[in-house]
N, CA and C of each residue as an Amber inpcrd file, in Angstrom:
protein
   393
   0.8290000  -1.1860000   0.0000000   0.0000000   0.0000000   0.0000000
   0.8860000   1.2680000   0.0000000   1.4990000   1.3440000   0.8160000
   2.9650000   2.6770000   0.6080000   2.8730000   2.5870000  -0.2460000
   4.0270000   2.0230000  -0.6660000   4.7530000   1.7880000  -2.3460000
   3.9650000   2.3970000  -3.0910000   2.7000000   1.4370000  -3.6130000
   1.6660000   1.8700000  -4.2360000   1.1520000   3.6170000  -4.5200000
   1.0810000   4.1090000  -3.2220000   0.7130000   5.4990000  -2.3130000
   2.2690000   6.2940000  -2.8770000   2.7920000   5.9200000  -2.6720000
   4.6650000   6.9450000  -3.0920000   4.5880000   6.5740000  -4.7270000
   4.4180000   5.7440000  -5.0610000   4.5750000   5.4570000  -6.8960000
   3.5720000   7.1920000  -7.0560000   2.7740000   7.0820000  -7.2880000
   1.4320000   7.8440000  -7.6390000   2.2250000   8.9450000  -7.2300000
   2.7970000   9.2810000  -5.6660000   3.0000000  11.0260000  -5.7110000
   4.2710000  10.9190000  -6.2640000   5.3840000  10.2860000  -6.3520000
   6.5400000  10.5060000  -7.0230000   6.4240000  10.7490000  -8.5280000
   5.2170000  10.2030000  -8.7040000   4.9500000  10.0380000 -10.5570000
   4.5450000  11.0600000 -10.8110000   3.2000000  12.2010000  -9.7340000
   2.4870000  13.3220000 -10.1680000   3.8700000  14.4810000 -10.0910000
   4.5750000  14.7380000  -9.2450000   5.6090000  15.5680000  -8.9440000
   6.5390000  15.3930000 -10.0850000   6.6490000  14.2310000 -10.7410000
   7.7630000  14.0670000 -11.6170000   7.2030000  14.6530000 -12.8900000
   5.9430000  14.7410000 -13.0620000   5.1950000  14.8040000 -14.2830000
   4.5140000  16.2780000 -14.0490000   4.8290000  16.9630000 -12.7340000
   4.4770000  18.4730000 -13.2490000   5.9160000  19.5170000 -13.0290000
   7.1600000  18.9580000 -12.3320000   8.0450000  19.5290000 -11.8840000
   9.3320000  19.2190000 -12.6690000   9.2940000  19.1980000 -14.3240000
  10.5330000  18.3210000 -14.6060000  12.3120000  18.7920000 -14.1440000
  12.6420000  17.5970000 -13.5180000  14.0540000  17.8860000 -13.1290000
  14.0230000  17.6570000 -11.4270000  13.2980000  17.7750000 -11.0180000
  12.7060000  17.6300000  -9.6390000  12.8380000  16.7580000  -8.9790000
  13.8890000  16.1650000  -7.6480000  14.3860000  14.6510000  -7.2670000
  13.2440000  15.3170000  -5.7570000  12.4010000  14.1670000  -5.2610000
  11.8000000  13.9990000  -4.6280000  12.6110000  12.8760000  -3.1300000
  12.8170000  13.3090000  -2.6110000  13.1240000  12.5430000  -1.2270000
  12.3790000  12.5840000  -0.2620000  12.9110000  11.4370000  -0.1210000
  11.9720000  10.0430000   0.7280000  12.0130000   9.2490000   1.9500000
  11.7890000  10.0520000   3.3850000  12.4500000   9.3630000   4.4700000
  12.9310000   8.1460000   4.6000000  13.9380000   7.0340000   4.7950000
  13.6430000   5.5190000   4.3200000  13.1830000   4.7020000   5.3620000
  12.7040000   5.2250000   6.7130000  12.2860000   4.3490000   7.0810000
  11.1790000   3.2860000   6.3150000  10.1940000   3.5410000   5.9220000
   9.4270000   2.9020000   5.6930000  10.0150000   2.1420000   4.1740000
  11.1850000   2.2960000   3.1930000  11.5780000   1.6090000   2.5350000
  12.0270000   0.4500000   3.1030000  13.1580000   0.5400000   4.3350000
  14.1030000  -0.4180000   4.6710000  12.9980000  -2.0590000   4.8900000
  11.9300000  -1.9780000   4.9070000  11.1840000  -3.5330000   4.6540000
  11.0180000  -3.8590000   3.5990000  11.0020000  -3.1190000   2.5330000
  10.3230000  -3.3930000   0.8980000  11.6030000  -3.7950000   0.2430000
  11.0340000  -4.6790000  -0.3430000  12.2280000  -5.7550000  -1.1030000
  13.1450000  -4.5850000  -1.9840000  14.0910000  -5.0730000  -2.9760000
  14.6610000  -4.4170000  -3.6530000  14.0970000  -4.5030000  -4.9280000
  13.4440000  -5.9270000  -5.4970000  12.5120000  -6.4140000  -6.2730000
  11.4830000  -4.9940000  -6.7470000  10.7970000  -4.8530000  -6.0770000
   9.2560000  -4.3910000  -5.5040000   9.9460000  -2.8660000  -5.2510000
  10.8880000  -2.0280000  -4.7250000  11.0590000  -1.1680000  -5.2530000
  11.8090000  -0.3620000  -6.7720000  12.1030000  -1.3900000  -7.3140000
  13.1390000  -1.4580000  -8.3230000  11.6500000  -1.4650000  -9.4710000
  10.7730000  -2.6860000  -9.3850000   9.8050000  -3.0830000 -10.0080000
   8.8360000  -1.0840000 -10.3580000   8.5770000  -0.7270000  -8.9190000
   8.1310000   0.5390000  -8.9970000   8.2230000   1.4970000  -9.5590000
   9.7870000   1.6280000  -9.4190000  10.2890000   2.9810000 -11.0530000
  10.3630000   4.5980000  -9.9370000  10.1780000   3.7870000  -8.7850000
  10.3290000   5.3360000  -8.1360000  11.9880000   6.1290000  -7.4980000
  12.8030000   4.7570000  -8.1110000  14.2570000   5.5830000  -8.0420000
  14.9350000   6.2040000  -9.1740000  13.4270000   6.3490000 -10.3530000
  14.2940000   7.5910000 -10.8040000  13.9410000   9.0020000 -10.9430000
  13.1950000   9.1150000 -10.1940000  12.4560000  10.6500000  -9.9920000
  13.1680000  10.4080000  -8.2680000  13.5400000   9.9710000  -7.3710000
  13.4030000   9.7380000  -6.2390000  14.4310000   9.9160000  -5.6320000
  14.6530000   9.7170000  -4.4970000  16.3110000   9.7900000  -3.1000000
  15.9700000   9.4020000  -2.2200000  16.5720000   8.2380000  -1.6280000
  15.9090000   8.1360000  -0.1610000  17.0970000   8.6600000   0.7880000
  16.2900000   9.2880000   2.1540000  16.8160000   9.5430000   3.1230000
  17.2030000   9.2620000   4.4580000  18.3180000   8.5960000   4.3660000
  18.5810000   7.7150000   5.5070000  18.7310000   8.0890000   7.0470000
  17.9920000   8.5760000   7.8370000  17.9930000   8.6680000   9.2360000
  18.5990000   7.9280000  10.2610000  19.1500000   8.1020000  11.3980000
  19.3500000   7.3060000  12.6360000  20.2740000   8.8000000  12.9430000
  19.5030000   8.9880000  14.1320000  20.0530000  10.0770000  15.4640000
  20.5260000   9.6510000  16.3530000  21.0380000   8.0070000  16.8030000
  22.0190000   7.9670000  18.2920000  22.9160000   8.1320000  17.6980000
  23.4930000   8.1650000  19.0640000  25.3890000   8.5650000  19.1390000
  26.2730000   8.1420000  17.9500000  26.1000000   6.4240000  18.6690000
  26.4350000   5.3500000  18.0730000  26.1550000   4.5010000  16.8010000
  25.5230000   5.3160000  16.0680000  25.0050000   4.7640000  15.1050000
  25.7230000   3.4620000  14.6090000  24.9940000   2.4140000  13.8970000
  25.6360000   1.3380000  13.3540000  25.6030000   1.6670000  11.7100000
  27.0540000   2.0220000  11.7690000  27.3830000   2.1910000   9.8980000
  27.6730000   0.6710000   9.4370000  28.0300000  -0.2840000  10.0280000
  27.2460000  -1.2390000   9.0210000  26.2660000  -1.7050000   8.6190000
  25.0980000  -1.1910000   9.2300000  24.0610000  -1.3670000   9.4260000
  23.7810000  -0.2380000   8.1410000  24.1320000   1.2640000   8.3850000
  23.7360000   2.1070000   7.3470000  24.2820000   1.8600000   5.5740000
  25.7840000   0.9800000   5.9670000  26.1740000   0.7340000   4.6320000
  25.2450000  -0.6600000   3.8760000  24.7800000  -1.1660000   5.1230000
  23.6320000  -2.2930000   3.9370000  22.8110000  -1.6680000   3.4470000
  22.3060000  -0.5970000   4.1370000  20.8180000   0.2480000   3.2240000
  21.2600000   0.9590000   2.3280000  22.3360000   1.3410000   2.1630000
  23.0290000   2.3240000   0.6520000  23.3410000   1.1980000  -0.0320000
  23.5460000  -0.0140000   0.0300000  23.6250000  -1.1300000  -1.0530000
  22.2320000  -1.6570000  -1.6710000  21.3850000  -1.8090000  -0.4150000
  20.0650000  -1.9460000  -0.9180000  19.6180000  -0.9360000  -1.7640000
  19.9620000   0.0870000  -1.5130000  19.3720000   1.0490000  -2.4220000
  19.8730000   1.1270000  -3.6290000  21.2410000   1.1980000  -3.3080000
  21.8750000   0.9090000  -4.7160000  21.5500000  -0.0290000  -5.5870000
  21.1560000  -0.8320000  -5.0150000  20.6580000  -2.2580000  -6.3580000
  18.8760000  -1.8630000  -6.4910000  18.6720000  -1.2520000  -5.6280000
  17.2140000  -1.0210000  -5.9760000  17.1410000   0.1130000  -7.1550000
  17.9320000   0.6250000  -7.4560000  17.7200000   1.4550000  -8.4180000
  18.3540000   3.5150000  -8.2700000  18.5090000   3.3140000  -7.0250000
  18.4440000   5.3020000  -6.5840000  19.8980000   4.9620000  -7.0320000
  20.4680000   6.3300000  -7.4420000  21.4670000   7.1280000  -7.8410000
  22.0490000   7.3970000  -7.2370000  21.2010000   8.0220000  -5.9570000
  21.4100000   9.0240000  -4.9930000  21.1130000   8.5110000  -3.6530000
  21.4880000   9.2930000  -2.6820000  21.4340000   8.9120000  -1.5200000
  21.5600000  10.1810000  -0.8600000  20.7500000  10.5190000   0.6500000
  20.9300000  11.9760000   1.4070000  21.0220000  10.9690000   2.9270000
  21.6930000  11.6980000   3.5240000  21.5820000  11.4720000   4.8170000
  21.4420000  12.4400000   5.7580000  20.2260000  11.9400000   7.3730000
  19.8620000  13.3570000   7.7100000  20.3090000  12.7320000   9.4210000
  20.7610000  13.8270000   9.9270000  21.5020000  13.6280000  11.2070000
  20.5020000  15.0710000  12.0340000  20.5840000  15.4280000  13.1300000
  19.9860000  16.1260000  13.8630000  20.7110000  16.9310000  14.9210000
  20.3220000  18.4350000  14.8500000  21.1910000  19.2280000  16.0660000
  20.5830000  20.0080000  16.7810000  19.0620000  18.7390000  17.4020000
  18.6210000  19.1190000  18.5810000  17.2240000  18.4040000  18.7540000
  16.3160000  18.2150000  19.7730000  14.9480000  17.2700000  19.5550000
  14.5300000  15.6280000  19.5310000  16.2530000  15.2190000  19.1360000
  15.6590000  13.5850000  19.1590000  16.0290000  13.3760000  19.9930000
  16.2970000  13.6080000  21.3540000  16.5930000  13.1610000  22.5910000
  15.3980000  12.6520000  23.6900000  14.2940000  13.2170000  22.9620000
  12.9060000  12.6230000  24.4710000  12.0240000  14.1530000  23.8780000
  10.9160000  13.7190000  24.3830000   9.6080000  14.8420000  23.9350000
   9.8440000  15.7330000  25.2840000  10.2880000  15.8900000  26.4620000
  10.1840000  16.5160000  27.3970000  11.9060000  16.9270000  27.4190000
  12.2840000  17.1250000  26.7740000  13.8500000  17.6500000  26.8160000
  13.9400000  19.5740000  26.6690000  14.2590000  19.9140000  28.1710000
  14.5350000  21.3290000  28.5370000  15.9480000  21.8490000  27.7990000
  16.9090000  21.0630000  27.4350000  18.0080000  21.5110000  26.9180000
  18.2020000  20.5780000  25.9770000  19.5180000  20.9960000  24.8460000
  19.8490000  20.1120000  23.8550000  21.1410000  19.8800000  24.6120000
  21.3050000  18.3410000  24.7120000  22.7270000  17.3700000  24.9610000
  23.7120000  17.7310000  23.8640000  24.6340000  18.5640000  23.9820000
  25.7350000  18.7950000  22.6700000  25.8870000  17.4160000  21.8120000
  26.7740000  16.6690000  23.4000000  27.5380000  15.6400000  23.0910000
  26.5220000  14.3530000  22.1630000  25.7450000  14.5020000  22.7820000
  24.7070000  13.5410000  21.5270000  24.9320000  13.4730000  20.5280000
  24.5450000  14.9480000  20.0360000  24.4500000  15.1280000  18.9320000
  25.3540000  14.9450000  18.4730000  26.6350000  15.9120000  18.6940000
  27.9120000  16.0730000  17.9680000  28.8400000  14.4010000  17.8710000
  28.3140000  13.6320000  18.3010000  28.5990000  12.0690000  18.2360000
  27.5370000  11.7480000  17.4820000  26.7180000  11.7980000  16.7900000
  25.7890000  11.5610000  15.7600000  26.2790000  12.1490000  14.6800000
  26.4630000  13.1270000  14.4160000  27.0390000  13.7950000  13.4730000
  29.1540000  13.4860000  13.2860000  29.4900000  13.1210000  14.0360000
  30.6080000  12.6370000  13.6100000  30.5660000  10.6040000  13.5710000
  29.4200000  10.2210000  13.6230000  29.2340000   9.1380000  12.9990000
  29.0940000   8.8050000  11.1840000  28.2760000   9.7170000  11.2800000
  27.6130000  10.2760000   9.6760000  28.8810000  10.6960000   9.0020000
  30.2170000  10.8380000   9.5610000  30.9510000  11.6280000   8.4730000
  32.1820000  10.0880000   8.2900000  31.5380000   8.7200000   9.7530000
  32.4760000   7.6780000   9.3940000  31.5740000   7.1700000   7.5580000
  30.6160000   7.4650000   8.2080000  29.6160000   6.5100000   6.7990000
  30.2320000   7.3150000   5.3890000  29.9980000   8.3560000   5.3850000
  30.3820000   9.3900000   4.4010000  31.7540000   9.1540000   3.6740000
  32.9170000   8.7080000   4.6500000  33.8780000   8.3180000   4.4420000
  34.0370000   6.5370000   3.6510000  33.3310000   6.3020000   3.9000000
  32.8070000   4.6830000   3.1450000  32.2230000   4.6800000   2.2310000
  31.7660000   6.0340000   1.2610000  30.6450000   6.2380000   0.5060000
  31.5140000   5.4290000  -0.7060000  32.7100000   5.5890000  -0.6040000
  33.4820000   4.8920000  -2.1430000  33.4090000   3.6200000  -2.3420000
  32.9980000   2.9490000  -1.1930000  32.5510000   1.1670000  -1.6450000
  31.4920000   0.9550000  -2.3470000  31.0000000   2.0370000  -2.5260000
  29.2260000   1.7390000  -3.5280000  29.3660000   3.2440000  -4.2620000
  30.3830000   2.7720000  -5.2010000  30.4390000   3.6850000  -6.7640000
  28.8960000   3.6460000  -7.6790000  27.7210000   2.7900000  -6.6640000
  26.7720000   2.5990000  -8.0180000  25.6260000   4.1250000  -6.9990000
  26.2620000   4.5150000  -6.6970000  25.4210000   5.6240000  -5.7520000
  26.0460000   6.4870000  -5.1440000  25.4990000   7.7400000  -5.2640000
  26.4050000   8.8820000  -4.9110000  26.0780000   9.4140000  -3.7200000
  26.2980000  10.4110000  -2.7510000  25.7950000  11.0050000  -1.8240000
  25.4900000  12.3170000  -2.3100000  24.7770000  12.7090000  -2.0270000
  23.8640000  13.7490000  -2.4580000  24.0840000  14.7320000  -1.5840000
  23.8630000  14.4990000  -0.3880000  23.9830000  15.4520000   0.7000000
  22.9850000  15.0470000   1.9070000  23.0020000  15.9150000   2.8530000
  22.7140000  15.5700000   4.6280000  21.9080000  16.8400000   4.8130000
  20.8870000  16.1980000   5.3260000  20.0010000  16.9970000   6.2080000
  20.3090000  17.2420000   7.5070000  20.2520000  18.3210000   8.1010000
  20.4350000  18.9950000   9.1740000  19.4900000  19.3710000   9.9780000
  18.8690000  18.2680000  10.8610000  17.0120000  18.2660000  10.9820000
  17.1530000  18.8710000  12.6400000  16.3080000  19.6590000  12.9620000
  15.9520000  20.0510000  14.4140000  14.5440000  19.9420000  14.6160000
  14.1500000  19.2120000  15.4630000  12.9710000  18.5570000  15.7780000
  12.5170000  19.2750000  16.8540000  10.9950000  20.4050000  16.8490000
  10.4760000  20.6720000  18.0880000   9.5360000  19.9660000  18.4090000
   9.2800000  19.6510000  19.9500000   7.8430000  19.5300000  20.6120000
   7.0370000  20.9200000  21.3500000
């Protein structure tokens, strides 16, 4: 049903905005086969955007989803890291150190981007989240 639901708006945006790359949070990709998004046609109007805000992020974990993607079809790739908000809905201050260990995770992945020549990095979102 997604899929289905993202085909249709990636297709209307592509078909009134030409030139126009549409990105795509990936959570909700990382379950859908590579098959079934590849089958879709929505990585070539498309980008997905790879999220995770702990510290510690697991970049092997992030380098399987830039391979998945890569064989699924995207070009491209964005990654979005955060500098302030994903810490808890009741958070009076922003934790530097969080963050700034989230964001120097993102630049180990970044640094790995050359093992998957079939996909480029595009660029990083810089997300601040209010409640």
């Amino acid at each position: 049903m997604y899929l289905n639901h993202i085909q249709e708006v990636v297709n209307f945006i592509a078909s009134q905005y030409q030139g126009l790359q549409v990105l795509l949070w990936d959570d909700m990709l990382r379950k859908i086969s590579v098959g079934a998004i590849r089958e879709s046609g929505i990585a070539k109007q498309a980008a997905p955007v790879l999220w995770f805000y702990a510290p510690d992020l697991d970049t092997e974990q992030i380098e399987t989803l830039v391979s998945k993607y890569a064989e699924s079809g995207f070009r491209t790739v964005w990654f979005a890291s955060a500098f302030k908000g994903t810490t808890g809905p009741a958070q009076a201050w922003t934790p530097l150190s969080y963050h700034l260990k989230n964001h120097l995770s993102w630049l180990k992945v970044m640094q790995a981007m050359s093992k998957h020549p079939a996909v480029r990095l595009q660029g990083i979102a810089l997300t601040g989240w209010q409640r």
